[in-house]
DSSP file (Angstrom, degrees, kcal/mol; ACC not computed):
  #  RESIDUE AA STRUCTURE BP1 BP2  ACC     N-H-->O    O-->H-N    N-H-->O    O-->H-N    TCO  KAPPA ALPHA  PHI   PSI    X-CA   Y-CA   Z-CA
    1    1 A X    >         0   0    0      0, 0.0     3,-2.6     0, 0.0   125,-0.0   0.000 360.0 360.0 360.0  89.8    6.2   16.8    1.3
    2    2 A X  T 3   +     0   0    0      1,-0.2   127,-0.2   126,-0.1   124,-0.0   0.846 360.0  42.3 -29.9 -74.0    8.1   14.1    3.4
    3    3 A X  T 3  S+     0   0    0      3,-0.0    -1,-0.2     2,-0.0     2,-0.1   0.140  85.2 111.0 -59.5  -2.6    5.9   14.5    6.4
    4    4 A X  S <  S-     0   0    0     -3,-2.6   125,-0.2     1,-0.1     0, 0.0  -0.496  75.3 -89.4 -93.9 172.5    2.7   14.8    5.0
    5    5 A X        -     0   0    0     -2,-0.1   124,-0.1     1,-0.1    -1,-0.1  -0.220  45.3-102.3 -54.2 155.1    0.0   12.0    5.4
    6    6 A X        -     0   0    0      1,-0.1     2,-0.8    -3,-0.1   124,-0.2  -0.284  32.3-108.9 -59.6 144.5   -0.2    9.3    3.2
    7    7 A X  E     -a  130   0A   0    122,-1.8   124,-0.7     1,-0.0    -1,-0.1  -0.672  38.5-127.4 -67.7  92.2   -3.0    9.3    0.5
    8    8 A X  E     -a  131   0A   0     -2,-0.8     2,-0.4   122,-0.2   124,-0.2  -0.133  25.8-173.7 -45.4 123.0   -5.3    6.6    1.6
    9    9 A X        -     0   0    0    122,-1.3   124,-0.5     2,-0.0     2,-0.3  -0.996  18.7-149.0-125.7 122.1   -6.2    3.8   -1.1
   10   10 A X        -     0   0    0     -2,-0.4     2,-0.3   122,-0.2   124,-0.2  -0.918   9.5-143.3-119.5 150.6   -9.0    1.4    0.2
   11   11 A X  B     -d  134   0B   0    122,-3.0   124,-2.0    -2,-0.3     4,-0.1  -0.809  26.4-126.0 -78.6 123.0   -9.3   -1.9   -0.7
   12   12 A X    >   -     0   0    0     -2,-0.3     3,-0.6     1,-0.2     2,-0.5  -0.128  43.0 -83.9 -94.0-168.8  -13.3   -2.8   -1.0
   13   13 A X  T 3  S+     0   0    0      1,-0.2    -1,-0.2   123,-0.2   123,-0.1  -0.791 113.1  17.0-125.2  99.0  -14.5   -5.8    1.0
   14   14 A X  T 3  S+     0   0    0     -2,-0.5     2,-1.5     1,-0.2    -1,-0.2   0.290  92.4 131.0 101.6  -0.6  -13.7   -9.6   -1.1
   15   15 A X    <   -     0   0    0     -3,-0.6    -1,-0.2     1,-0.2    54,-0.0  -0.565  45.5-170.1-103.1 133.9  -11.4   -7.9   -3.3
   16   16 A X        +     0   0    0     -2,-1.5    52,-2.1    52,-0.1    53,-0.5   0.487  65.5  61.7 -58.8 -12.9   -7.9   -9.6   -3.8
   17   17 A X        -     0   0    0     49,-0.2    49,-0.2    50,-0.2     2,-0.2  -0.498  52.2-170.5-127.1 155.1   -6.2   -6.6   -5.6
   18   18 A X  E     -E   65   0C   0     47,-1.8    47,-4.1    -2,-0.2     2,-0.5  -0.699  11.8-149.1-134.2 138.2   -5.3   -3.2   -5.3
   19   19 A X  E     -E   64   0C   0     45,-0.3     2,-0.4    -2,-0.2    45,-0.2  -0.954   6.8-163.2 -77.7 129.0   -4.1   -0.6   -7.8
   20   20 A X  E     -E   63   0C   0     43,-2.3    43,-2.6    -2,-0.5     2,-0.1  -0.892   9.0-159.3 -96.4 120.1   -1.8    2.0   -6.8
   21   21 A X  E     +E   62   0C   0     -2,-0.4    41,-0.2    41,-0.2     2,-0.2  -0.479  15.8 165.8 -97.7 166.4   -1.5    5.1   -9.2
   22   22 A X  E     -E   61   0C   0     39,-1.1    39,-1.1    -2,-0.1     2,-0.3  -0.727   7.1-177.7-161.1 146.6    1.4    7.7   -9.4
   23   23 A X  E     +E   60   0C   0     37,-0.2     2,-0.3    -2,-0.2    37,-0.2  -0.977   4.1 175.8-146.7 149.1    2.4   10.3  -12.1
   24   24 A X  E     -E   59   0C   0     35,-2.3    35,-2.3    -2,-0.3     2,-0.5  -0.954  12.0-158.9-140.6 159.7    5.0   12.7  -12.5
   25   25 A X        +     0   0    0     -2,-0.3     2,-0.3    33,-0.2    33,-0.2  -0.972  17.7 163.1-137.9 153.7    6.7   15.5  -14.9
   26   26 A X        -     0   0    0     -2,-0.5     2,-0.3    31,-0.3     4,-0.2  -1.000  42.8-106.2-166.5 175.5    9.7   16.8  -15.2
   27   27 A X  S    S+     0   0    0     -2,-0.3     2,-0.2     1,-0.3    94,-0.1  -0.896 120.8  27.0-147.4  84.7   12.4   18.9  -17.2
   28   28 A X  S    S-     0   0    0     -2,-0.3    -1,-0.3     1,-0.1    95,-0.2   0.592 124.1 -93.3 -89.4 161.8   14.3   16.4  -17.9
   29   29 A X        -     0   0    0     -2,-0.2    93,-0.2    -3,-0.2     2,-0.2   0.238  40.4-114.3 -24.7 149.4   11.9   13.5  -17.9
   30   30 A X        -     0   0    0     -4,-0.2     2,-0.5    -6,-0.1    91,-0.2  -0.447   6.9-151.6 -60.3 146.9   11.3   11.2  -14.7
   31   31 A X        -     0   0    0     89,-0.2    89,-1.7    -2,-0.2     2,-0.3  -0.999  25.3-155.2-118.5 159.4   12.0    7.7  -14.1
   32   32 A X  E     +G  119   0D   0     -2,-0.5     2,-0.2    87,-0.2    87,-0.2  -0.899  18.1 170.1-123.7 149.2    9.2    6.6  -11.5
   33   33 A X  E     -G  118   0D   0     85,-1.2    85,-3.3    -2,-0.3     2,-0.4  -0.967  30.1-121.4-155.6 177.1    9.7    3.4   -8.8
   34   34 A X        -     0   0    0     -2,-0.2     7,-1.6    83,-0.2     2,-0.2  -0.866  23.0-150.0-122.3 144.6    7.7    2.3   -5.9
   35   35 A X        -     0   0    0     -2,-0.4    81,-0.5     5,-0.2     2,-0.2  -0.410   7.5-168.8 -83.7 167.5    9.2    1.9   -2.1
   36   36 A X  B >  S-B  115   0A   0      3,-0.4     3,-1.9    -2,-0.2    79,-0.1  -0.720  74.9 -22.2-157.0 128.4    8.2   -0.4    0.7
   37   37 A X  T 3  S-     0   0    0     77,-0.6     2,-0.2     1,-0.3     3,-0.1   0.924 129.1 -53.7  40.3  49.7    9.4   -0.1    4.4
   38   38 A X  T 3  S+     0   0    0      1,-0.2    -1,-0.3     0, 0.0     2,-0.2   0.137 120.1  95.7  63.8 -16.1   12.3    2.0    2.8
   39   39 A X  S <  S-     0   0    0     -3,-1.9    -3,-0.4    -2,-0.2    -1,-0.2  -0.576  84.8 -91.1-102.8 159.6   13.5   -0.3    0.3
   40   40 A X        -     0   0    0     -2,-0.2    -5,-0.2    -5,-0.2    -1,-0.2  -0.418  55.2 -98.4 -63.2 155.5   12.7   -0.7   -3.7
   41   41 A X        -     0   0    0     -7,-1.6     2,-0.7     1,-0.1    -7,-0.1  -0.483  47.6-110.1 -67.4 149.7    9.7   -3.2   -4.2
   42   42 A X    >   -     0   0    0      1,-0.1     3,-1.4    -2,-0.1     6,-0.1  -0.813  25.5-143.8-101.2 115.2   11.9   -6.5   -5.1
   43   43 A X  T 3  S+     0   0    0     -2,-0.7    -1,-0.1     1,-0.3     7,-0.1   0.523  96.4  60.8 -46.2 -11.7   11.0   -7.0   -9.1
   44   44 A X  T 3  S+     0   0    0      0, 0.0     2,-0.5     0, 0.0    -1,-0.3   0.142  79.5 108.2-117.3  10.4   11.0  -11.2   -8.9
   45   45 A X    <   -     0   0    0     -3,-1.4    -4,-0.0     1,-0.2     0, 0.0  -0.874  61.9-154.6-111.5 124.7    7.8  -10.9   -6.0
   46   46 A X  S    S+     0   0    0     -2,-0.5    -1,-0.2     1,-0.2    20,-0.0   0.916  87.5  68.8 -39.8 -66.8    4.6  -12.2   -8.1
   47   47 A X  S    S+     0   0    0     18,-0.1    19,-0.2     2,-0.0    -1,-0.2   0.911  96.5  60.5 -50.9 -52.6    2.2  -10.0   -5.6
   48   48 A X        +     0   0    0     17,-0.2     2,-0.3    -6,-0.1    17,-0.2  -0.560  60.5 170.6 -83.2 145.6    3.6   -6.5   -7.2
   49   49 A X        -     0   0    0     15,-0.3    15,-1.7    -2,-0.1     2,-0.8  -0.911  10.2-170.9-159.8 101.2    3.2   -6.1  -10.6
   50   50 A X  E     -F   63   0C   0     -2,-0.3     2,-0.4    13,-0.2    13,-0.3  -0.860   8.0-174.7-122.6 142.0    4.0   -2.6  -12.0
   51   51 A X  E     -F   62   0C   0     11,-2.8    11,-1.0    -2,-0.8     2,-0.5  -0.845   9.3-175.4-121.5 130.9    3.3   -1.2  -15.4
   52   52 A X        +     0   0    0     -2,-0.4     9,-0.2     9,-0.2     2,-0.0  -0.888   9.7 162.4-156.0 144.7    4.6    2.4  -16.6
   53   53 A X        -     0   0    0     -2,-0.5     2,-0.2     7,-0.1     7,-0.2   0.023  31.6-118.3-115.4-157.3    4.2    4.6  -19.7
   54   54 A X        -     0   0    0      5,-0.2     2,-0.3    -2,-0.0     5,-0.2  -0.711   9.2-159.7-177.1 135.9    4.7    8.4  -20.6
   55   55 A X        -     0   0    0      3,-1.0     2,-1.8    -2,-0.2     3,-0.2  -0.974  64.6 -65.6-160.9  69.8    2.0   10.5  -21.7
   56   56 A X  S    S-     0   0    0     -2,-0.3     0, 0.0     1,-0.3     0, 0.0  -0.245 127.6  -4.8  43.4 -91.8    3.9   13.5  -23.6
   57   57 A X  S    S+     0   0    0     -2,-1.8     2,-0.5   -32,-0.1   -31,-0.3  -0.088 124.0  95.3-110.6  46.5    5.9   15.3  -20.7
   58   58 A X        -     0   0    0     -3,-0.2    -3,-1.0   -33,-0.2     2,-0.6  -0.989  56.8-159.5-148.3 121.3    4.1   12.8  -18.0
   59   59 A X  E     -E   24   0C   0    -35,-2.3   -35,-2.3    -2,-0.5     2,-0.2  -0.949  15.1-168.4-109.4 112.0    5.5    9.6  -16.6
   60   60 A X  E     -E   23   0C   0     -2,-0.6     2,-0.4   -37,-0.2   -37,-0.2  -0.582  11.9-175.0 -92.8 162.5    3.0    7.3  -15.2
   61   61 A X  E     -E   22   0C   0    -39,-1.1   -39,-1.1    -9,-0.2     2,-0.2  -0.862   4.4-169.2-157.5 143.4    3.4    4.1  -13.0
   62   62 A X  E     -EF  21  51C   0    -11,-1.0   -11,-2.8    -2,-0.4     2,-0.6  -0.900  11.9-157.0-131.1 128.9    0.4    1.7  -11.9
   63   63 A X  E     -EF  20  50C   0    -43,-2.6   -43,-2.3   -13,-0.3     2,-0.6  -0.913   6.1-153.0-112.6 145.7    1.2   -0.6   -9.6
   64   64 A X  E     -E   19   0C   0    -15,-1.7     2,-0.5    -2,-0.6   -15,-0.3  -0.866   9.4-173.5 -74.2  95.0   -0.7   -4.2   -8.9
   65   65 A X  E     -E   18   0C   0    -47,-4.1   -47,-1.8    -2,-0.6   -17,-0.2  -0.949  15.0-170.4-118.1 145.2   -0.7   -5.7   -5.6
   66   66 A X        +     0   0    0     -2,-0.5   -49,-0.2   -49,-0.2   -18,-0.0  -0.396  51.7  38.4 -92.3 170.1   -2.1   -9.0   -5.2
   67   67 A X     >  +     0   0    0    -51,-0.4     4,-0.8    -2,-0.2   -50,-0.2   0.794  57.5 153.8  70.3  34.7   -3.2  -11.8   -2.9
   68   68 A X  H >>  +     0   0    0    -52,-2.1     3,-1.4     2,-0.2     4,-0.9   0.890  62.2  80.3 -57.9 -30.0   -4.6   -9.0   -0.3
   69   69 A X  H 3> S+     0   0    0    -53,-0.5     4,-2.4     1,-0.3    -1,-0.1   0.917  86.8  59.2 -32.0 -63.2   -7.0  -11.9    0.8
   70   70 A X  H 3> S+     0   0    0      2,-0.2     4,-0.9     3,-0.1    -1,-0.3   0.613 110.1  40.8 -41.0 -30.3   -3.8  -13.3    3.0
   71   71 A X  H XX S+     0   0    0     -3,-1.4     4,-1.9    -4,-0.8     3,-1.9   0.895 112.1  48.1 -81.7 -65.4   -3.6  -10.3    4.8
   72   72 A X  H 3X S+     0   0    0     -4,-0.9     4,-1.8     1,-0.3    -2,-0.2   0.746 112.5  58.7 -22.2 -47.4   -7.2   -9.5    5.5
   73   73 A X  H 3X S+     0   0    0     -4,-2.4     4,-1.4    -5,-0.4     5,-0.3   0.884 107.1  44.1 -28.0 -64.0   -7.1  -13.3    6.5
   74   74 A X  H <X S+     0   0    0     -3,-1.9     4,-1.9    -4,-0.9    -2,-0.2   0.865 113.2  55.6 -66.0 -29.9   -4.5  -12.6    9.1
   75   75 A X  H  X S+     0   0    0     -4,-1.9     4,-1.0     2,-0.2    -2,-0.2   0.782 106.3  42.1 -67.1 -42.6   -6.4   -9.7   10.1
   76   76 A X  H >X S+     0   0    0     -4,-1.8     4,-2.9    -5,-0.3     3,-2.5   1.000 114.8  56.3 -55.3 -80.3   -9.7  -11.0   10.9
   77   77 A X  H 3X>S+     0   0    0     -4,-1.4     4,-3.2     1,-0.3     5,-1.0   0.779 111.7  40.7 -20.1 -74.3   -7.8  -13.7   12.5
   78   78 A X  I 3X>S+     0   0    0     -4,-1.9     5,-1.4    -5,-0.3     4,-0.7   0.777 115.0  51.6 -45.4 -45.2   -5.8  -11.2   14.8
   79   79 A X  I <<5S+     0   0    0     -3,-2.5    -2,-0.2    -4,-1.0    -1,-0.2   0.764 117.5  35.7 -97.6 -53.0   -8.8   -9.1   15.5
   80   80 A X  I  <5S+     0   0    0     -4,-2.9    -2,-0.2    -5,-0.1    -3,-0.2   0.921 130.5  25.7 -83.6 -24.5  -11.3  -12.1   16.7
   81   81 A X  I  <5S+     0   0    0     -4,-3.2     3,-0.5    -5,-0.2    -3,-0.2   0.743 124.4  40.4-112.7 -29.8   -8.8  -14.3   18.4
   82   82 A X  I  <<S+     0   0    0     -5,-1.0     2,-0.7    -4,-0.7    -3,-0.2   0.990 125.5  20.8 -73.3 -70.2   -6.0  -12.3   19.6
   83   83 A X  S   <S+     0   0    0     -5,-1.4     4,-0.3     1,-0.2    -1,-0.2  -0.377  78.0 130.6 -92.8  46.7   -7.8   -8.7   21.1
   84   84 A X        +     0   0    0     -2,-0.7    -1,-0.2    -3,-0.5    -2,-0.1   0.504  63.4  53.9 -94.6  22.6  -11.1   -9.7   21.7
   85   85 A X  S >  S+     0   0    0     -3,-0.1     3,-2.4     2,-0.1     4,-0.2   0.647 109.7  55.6 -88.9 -56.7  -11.7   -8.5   25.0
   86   86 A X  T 3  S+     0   0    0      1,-0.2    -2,-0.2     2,-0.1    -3,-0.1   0.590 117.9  25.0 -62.1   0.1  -10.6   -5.2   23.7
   87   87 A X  T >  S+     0   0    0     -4,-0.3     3,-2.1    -8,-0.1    -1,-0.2   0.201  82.2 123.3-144.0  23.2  -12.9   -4.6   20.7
   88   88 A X  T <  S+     0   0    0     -3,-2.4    -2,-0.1     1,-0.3    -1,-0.1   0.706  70.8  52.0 -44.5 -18.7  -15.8   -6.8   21.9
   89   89 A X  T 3  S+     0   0    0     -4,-0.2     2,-0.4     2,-0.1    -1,-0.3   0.541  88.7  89.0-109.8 -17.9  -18.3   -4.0   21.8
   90   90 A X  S <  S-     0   0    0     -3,-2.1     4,-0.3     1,-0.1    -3,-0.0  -0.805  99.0 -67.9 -99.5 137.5  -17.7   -3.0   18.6
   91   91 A X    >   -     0   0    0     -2,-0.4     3,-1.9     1,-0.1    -1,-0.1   0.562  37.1-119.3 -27.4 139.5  -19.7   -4.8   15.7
   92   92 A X  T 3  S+     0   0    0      1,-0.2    -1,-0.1    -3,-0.1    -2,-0.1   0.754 109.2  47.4 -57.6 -27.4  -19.0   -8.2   15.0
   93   93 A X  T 3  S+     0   0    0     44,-0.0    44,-0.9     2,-0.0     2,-0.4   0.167  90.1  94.9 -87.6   6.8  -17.8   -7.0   10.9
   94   94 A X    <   +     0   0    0     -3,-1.9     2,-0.2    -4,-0.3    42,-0.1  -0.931  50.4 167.5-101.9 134.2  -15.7   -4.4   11.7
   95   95 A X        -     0   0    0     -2,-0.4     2,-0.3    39,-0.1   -19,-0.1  -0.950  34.4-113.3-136.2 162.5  -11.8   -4.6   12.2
   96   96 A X        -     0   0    0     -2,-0.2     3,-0.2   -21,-0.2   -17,-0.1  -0.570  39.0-107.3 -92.3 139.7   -9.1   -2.4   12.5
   97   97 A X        -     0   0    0     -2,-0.3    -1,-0.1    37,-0.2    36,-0.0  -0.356  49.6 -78.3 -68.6 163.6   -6.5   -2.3    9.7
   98   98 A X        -     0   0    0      1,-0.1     2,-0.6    -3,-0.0    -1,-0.2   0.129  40.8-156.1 -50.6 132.0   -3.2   -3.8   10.2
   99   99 A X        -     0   0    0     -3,-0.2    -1,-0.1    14,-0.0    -3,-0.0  -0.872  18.9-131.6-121.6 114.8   -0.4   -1.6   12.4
  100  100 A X        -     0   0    0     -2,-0.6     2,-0.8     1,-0.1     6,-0.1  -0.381  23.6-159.0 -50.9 143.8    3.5   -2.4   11.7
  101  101 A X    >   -     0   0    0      1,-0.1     3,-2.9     4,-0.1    -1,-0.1  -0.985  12.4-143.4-129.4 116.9    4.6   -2.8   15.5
  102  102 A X  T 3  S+     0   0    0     -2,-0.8     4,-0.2     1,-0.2    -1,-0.1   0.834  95.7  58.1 -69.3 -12.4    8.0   -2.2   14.9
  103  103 A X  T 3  S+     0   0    0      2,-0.1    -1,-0.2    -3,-0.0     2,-0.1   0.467 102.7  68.5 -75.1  -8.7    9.0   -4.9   17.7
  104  104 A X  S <  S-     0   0    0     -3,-2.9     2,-0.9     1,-0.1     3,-0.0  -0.413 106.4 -62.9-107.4-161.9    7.0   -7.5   15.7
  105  105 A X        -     0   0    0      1,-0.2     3,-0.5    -2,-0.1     4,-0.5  -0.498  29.8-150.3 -97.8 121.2    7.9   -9.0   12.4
  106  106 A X  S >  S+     0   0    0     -2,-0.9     3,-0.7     1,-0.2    -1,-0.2   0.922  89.6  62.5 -58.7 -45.2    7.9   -6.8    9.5
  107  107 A X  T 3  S+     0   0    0      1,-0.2    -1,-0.2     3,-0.1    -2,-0.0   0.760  76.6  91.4 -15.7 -58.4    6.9   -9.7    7.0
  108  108 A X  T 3  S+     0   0    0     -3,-0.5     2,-0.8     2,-0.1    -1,-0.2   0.566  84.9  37.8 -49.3 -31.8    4.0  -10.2    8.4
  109  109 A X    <   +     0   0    0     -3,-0.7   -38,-0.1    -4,-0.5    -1,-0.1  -0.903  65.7 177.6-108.2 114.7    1.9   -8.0    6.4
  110  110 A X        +     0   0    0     -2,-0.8    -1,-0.1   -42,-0.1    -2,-0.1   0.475  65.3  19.4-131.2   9.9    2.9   -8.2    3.1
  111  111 A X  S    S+     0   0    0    -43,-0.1    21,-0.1   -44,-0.1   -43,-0.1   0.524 104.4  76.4-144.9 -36.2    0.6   -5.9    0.8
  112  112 A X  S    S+     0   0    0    -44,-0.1     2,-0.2    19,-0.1    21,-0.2  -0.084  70.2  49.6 -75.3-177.2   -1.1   -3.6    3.0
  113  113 A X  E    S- C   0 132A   0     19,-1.2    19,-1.3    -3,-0.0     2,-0.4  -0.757  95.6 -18.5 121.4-160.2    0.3   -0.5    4.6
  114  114 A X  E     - C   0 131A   0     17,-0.3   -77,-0.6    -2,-0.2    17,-0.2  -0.888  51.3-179.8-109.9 127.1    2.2    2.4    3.0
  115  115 A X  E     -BC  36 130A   0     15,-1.8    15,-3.3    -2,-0.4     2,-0.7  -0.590  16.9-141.2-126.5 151.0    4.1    2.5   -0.5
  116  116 A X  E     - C   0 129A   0    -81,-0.5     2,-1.1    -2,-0.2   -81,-0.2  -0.798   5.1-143.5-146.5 115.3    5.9    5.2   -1.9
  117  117 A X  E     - C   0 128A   0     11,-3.1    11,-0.8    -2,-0.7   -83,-0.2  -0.576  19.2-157.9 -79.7 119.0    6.1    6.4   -5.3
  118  118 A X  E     -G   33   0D   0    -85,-3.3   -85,-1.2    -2,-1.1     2,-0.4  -0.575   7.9-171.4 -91.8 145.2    9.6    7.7   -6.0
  119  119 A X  E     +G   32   0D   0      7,-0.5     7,-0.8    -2,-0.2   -87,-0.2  -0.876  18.1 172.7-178.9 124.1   10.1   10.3   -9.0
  120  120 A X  E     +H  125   0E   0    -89,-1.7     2,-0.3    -2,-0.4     5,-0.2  -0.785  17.7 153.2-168.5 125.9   13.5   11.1  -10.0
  121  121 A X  E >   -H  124   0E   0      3,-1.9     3,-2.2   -91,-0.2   -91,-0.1  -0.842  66.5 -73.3-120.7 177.5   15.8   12.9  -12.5
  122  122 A X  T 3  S+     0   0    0     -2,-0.3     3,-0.1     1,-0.2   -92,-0.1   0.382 128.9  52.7 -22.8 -29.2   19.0   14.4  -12.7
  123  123 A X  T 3  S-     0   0    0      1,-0.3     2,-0.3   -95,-0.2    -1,-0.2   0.072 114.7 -63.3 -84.0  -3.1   17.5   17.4  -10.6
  124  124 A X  E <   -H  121   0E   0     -3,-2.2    -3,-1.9     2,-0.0     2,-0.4  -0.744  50.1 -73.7 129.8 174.6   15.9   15.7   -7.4
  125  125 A X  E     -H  120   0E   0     -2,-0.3     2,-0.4    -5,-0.2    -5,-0.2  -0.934  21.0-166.8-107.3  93.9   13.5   13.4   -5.9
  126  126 A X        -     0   0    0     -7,-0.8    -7,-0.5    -2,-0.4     2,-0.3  -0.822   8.2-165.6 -89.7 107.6   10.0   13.5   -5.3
  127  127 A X        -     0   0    0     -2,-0.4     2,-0.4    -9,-0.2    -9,-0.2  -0.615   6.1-170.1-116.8 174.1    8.4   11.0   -3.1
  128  128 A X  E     - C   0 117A   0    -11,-0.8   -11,-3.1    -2,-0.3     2,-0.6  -0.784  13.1-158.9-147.9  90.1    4.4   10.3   -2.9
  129  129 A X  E     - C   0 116A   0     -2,-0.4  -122,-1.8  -125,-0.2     2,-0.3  -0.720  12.1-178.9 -90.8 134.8    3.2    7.8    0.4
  130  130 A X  E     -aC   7 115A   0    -15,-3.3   -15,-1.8    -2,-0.6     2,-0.6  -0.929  23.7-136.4-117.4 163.9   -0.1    6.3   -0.2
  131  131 A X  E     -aC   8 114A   0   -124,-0.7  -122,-1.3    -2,-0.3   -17,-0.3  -0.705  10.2-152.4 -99.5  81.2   -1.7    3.9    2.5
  132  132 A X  E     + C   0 113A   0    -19,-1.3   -19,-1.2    -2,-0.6     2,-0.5  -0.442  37.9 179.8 -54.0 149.8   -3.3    0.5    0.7
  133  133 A X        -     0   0    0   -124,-0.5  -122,-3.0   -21,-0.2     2,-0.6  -0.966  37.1-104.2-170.3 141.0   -6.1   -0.1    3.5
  134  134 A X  B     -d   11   0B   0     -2,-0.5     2,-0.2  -124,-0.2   -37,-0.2  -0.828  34.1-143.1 -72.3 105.1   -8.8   -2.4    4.3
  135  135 A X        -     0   0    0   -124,-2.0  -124,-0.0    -2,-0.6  -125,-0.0  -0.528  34.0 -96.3 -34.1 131.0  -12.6   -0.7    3.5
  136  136 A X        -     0   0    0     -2,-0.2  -123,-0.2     1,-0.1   -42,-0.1  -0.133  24.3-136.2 -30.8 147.4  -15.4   -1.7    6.0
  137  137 A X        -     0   0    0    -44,-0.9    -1,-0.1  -125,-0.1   -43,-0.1  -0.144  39.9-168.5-101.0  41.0  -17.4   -4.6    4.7
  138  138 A X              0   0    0      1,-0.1  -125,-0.0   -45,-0.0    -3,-0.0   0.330 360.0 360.0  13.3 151.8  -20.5   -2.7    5.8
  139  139 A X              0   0    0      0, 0.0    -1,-0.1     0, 0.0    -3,-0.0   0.655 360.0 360.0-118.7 360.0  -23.5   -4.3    5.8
């Protein structure tokens, strides 16, 4: 389902990590890879780390993204100094997660946001967005 929403995956509040899951089957077998911003995840970048197995007819993928800290970092950052007339009223621990602004720099966020697990054989393509997201740090 191209269009549908992404599956949200939140990241808890101090943690540096995410895992991202994906499984597929097919007749003939799958090969599974992960997207970003339309392109394959670049294999040499440290932060992504993906491991994948096969489970009788079932092709699994987990992916690793690191060094979330840096974004959250940027985020806070963004949230208290940039807009703060505009979200003053809302609790001093809350911020909004990141939004690509397609006029700004695509770099700039560089593990959260939405990833897409690709499943494909000889027969088609199946793709699966999830959204890595920032959790509340509640208090």
């Amino acid at each position: 389902e191209p269009e549908a929403e992404p599956v949200p995956v939140l990241v808890p509040d101090r943690a540096d990590a995410a895992q991202l899951r994906c499984r597929a089957q097919g007749v003939p077998g799958v090969q599974l890879h992960w997207e970003r911003q339309g392109h394959p995840l670049p294999p040499d970048k440290a932060r992504f780390q993906e491991h994948q197995w096969r489970e009788g007819p079932w092709t699994s993928s987990l992916l690793t993204v690191t060094n979330i800290t840096l974004d959250r970092a940027r985020l806070r950052h963004r949230y208290h100094h940039l807009n703060w007339d505009q979200y003053k009223n809302r609790r001093h621990h809350q911020y909004r997660n990141w939004r690509q602004d397609p006029n700004g720099d695509q770099d700039q966020n560089r593990t959260l946001g939405t990833f897409v697990c690709v499943a494909q054989n000889p027969l088609g393509t199946v793709r699966r967005r999830l959204r890595l997201q920032l959790a509340g740090t509640g208090t």
